[in-house]
Short mmCIF file of the C-alpha atoms (twelve columns), coordinates in Angstrom:
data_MODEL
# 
_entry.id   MODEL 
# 
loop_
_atom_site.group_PDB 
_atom_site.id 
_atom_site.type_symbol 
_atom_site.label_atom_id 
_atom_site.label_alt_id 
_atom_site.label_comp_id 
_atom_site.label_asym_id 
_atom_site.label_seq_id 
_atom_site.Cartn_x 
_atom_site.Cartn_y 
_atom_site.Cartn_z 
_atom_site.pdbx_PDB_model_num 
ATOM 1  C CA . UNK A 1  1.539  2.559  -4.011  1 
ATOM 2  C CA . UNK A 2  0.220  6.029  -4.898  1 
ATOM 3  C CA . UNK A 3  1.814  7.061  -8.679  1 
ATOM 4  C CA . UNK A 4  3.205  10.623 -8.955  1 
ATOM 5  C CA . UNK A 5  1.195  13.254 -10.317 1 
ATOM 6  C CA . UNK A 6  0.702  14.456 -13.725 1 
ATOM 7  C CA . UNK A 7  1.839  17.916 -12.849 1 
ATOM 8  C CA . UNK A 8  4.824  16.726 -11.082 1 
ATOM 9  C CA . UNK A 9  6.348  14.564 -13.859 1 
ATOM 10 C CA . UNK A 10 5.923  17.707 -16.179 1 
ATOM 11 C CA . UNK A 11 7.590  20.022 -13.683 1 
ATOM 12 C CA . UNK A 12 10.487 17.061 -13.928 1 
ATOM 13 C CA . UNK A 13 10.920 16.483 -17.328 1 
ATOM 14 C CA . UNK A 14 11.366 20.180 -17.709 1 
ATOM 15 C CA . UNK A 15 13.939 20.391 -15.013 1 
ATOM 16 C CA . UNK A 16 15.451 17.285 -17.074 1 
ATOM 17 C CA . UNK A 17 15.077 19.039 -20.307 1 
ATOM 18 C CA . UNK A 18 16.870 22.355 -18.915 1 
ATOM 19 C CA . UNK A 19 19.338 20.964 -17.364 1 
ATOM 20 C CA . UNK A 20 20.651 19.049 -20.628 1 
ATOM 21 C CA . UNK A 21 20.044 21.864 -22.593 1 
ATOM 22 C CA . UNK A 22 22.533 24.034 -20.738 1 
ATOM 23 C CA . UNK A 23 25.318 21.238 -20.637 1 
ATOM 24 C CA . UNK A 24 25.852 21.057 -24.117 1 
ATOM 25 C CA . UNK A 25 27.377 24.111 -26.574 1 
ATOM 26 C CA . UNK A 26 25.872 25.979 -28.980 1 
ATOM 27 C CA . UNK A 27 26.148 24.095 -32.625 1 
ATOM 28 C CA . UNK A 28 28.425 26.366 -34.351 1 
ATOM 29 C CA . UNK A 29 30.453 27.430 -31.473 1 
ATOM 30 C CA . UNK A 30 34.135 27.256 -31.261 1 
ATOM 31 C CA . UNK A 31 33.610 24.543 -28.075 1 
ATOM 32 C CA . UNK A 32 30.601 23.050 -30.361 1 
ATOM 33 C CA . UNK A 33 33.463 21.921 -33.008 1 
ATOM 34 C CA . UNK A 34 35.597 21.558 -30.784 1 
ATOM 35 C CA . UNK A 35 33.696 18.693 -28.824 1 
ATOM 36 C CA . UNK A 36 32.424 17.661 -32.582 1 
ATOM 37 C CA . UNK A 37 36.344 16.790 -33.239 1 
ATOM 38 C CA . UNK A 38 36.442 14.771 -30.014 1 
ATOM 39 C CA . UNK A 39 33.600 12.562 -31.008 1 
ATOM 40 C CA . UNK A 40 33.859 9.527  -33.415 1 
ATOM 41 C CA . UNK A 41 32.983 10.076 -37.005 1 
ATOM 42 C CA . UNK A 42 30.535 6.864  -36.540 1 
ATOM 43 C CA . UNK A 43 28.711 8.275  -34.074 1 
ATOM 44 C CA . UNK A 44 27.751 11.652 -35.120 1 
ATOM 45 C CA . UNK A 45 24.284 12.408 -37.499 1 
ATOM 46 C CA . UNK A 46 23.873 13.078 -41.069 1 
ATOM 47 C CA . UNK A 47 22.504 16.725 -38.995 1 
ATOM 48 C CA . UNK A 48 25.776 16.923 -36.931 1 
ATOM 49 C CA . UNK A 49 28.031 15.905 -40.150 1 
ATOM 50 C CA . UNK A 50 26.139 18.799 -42.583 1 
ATOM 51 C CA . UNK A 51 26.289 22.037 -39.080 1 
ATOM 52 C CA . UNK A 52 30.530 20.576 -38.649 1 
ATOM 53 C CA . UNK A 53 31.004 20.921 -42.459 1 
ATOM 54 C CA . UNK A 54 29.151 24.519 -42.382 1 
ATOM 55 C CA . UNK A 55 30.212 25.628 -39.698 1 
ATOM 56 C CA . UNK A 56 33.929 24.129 -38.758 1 
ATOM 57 C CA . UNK A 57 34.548 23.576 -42.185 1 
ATOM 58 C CA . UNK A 58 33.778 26.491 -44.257 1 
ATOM 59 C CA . UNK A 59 33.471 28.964 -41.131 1 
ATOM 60 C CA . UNK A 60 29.861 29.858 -42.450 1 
ATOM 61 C CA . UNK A 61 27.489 32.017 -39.522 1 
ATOM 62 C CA . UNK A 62 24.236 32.057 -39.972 1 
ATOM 63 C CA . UNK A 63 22.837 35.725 -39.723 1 
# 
């Protein structure tokens, strides 16, 4: 069995990477706390809890 090339994994974990990337919202967004309210308090980060707090919270935007 011949394995897959190192240059052809990369080019697939990128795709991978990209594709995830562009399925989830901006942190911040209206549709970022949105989703955050759908999702269980247990599962979310210390990270997630501090961006919902700043930004869904006290409406804070980073400039």
């Amino acid at each position: 069995m011949k394995l897959p090339s190192p240059l052809g994994l990369l080019a697939l974990l990128i795709c991978s990477i990209t594709i995830l990337a562009g399925c989830s919202p901006e942190v911040g967004s209206e549709a970022w706390c949105k989703q955050m309210d759908e999702t269980p308090k247990g599962d979310w980060s210390a990270n997630m809890a501090a961006d919902y707090a700043k930004y869904c919270v006290f409406k804070m935007q980073d400039k």
